[in-house]
N, C-alpha and C positions, 0 to 999 in steps of 0.2 A: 370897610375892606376895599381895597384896591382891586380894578376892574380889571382884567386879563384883556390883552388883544393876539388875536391871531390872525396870521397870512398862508397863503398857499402858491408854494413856490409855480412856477410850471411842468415841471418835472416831477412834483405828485409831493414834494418836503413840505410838512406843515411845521410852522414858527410860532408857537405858543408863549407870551411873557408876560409877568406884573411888574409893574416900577412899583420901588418902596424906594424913595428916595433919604430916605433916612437911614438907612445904613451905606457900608461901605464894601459890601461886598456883594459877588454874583453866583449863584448856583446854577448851572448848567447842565443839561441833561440828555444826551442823544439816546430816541427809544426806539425800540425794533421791536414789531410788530412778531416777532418770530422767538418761537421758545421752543421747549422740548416736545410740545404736543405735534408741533410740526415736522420731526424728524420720523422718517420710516426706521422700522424696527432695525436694519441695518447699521444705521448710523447714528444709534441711539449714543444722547452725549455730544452731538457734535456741536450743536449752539452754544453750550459750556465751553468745549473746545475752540472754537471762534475767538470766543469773548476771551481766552487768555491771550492767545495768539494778538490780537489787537495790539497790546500793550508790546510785543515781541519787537516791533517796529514797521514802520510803513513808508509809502515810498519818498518821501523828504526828509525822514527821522528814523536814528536808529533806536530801539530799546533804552542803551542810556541816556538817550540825545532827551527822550522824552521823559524819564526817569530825572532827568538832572534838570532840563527846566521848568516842570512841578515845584522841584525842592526852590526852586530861584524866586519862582511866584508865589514860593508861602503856601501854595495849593493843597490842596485832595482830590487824585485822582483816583477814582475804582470802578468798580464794576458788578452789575448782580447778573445773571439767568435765571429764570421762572419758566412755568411751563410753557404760558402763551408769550413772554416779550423778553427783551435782554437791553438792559439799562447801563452805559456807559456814561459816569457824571462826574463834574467836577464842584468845585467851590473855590472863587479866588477873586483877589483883588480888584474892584468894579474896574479901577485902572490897566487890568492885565487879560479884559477881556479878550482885546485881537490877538494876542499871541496864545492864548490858551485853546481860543476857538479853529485856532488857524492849525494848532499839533490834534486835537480833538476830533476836528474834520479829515484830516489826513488818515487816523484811525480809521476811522469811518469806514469813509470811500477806498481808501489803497492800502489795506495792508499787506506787508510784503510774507508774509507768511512764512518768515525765515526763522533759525533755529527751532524747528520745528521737534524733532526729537528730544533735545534738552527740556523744554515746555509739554510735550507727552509725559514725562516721567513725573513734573511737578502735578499734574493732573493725575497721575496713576496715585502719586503719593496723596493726594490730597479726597480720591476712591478710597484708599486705603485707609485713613485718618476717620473716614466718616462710617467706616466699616468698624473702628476701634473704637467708636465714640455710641454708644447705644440706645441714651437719651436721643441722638441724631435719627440713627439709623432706623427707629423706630416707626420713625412718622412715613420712610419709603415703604415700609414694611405693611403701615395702615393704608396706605394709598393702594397699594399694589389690594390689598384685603376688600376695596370696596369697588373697586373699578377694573379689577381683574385682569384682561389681555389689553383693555384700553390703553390707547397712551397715557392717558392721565395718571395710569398707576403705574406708570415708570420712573424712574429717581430722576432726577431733572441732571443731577450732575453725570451721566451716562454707565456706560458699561466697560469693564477693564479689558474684556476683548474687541472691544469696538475699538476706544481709545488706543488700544496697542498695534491698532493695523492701521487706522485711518491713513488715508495719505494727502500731500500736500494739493493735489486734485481734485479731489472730493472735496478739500475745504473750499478752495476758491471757487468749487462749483456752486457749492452751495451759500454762499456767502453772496455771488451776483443773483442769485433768485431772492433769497431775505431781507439785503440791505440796499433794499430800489426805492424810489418816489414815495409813494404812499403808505409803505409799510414803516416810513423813518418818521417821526417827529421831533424838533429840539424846541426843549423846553426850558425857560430859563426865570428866575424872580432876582428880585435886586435891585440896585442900580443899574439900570440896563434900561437904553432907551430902545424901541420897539424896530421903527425903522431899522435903525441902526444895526439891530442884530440879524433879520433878514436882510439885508445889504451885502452883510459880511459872510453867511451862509451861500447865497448866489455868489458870489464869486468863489466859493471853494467848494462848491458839490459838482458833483459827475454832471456834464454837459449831457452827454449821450442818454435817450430816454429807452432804457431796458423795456422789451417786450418775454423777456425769463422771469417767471411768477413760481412759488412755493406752489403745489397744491390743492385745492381746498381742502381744510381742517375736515378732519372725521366726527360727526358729531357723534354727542351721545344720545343716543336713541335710544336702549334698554339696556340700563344695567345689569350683573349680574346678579343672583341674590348674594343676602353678606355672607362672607367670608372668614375663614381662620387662617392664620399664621403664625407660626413661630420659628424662631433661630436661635438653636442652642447657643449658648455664650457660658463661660466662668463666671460671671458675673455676682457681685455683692448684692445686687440686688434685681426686682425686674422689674421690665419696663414694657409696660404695657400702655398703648390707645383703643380706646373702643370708641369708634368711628362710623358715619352714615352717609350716605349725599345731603349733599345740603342747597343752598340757592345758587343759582346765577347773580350776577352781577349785574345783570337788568332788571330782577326780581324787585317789586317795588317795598316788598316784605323785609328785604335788607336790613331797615333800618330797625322794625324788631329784632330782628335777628342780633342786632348788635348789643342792643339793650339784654335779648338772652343770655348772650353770651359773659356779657358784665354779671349778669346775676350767677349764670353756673358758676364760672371760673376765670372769667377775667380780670378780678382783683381782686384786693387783697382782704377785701369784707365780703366777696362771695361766698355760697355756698361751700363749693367743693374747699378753698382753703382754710375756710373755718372749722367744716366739720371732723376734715381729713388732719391736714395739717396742727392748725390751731390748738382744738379739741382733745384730740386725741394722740398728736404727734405720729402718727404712722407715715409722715411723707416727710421729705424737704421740698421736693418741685411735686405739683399738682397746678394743673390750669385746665381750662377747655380753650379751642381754639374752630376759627374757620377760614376755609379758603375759599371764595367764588372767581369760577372763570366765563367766558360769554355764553354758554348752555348749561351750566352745573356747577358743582359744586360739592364742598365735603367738610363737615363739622366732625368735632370731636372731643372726647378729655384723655390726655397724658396723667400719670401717676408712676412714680419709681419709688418700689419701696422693698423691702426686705420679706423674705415667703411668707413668715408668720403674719407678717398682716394684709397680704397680697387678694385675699379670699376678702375680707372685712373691707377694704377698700373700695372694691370693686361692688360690692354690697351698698354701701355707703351712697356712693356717686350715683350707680340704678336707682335708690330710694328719692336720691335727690330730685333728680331728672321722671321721675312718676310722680313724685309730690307737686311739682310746678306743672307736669301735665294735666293733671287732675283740677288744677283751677287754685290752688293753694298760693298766687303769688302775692307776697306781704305789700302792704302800701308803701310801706319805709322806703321795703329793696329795692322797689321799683323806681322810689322817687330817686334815690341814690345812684343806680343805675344813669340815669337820664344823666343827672350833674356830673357825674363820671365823665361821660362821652360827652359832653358838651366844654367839661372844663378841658381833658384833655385835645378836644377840637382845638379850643382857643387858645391853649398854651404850644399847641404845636403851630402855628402863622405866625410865630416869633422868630423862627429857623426861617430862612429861605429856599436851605435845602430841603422841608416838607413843602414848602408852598410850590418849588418845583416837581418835587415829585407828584404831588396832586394833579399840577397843571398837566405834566405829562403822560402818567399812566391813566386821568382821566380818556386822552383825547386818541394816543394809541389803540383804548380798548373801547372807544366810543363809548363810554359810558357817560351819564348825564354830569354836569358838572355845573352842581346845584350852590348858589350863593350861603355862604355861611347862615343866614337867618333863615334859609329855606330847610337847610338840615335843620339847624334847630327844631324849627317849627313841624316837622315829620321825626322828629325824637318826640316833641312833650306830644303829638298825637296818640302814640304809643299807649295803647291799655292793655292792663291786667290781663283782659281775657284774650289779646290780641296773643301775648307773652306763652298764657298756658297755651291757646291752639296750636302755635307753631311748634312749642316742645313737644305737645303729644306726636306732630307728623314727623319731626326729625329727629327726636329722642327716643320715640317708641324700642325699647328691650328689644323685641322681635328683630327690629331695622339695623342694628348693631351690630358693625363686624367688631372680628377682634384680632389685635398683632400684640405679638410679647416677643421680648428677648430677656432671657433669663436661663439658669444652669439647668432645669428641669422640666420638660414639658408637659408630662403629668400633673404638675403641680398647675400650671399654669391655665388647663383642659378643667381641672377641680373649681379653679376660679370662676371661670366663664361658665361653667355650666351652672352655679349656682345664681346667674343673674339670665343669662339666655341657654336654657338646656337646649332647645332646637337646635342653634346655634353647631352644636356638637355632631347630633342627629345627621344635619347635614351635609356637615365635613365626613362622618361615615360613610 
């Protein structure tokens, strides 16, 4: 595998990149260190809000200016928000690095934060889409269930009256405290020579070195206990997570965790969609899922399925998740597991655009950024009894909140008390 090098500009930009000279293409990636956990409750949404505005136009380029020379370069240009960082990335032509990097950076550093209320309303619209969408909306619904008043359990995409008021002041305020020196990294794989792309960075970032900082992040110090939630909906079916804390991202456990995770519900010969799915047909979508951020963390399984089998399901998946705590985990699934995550490691460093995202979200969240053989070799460590110890401490019944959205909430209170009665008790 091809060796990354990285630079630090003086102004606090770090230049993370791999040459793979065998293709003909470059993925590009500006990261910011700043997400939704960093917003005070006020301004919740507004990192989301940033991140569309960029694209609006900035101070050399308008909106279509940038919009039409994408289309020119063959390009992909997007963008995501997360809690802790907001990723601005492209992919294009090894050939059309300097003009891609040079509308990218413009982004960056000056946007001009103009048509601002037209880009409020695609933003309300797009609240609103995920408000209509319950499979989505589900998972703010679990977060909010495990992490209560924290930011963590805030929808990362914000609030429809935050968004409706914000003004063009508050963003560019907040925009010079997030997008400074240190908290930016551009991360690139490809064709790309190393020098060359910090060269091109120094000359097009902000001279001026900002002494206006974000915050410090609120850690998480004590959670609350778990939680219930529910949101009426008409719904065909419901949609339930039952969700716990789970690891940081520093936790060295991770990589169990990973292999848990394959076994519960992360493919397609795991447990949950065998038993659920497979077997007995009562799901179409079932999976478990986790997120770690730099102090914590939150696991879980999703299931959308129709009332009558809503109670059995949720039955189903607890049985699951106490069999693998109890020390029941097979040889096969374990072996299976491992080749999973290892095959999809190595078929993902075929993209450039994972091998940049790796390079970048590793170095923004300072997380270790371990040589492909070194993960392997911390998967096949992985045992059995490593697998059952960690389900019993993050899967524990007891540990479980629970969100649903579905047309009846009694029905849904029936379900959950038959896997966590406390649960209920609780919520009383």
């Amino acid at each position: 595998m091809a060796k990354h090098q990285i630079t630090e500009l003086e102004t606090g930009e770090r230049v993370i990149s791999e040459r793979i000279p065998g293709v003909r293409s470059v993925a590009l990636g500006f990261w910011i260190g700043a997400g939704s956990r960093d917003e005070p409750d006020a301004r919740a949404g507004v990192s989301h809000f940033i991140e569309h505005m960029l694209f609006k136009g900035s101070a050399r380029y308008s909106a279509q200016e940038i919009a039409e020379l994408f289309d020119e370069l063959g390009g992909e240009l997007n963008a995501a928000t997360s809690r802790e960082t907001t990723v601005v990335y492209a992919r294009i032509p090894d050939d059309r690095l300097e003009t891609a990097l040079d509308v990218m950076a413009d982004m960056i550093y000056r946007p001009s934060f103009s048509e601002l209320d037209s880009e409020r309303e695609v933003v309300l619209e797009e609240i609103a889409m995920v408000e209509d969408t319950p499979h989505d909306l589900v998972h703010d619904i679990a977060a909010e269930a495990v992490f209560g008043g924290h930011v963590l359990g805030r929808p990362v995409i914000g609030r429809a009256d935050v968004i409706s008021n914000v003004t063009r002041r508050v963003m560019a305020a907040y925009h010079r405290r997030a997008y400074v020196g240190e908290r930016l990294v551009l991360a690139a794989a490809g064709n790309v020579r190393h020098e060359r792309l910090a060269d091109l960075l120094e000359e097009r970032r902000n001279g001026a070195i900002s002494d206006v900082r974000l915050p410090t992040r609120k850690p998480v110090r004590r959670l609350p206990p778990p939680g219930l939630r529910f949101q009426r909906k008409d719904t065909e079916q419901y949609h339930v997570c039952l969700s716990a804390p789970g690891l940081s991202r520093m936790d060295e456990r991770r990589f169990t965790a990973s292999i848990l995770d394959a076994i519960v519900g992360g493919s397609a010969s795991s447990r949950l969609f065998q038993e659920i799915r497979e077997k007995r047909g009562m799901a179409y979508s079932v999976y478990s899922y986790a997120s770690q951020y730099s102090d914590s963390g939150q696991v879980g399984l999703y299931v959308g399925t129709r009332e009558e089998n809503l109670a059995s399901c949720l039955e189903i998946a607890v049985s699951e998740l106490t069999d693998l705590a109890s020390g029941n985990v097979r040889r096969e699934e374990l072996a299976r597991a491992k080749e999973n995550l290892k095959g999809r490691l190595l078929l993902s460093l075929e993209s450039t655009s994972n091998r940049m995202t790796r390079l970048g979200k590793a170095t923004i969240t300072g997380t270790p950024l371990h040589r492909v053989e070194e993960i392997v070799r911390r998967l096949e460590a992985v045992a059995a009894g490593d697998v059952a110890e960690l389900a019993d401490e993050l899967f524990a019944p007891e540990r479980l909140s629970a969100a649903g959205i579905g047309p009846d909430e009694g029905r849904f209170r029936e379900a959950v008390a038959r896997v966590n009665p406390g649960l209920l008790a609780k919520a009383a």
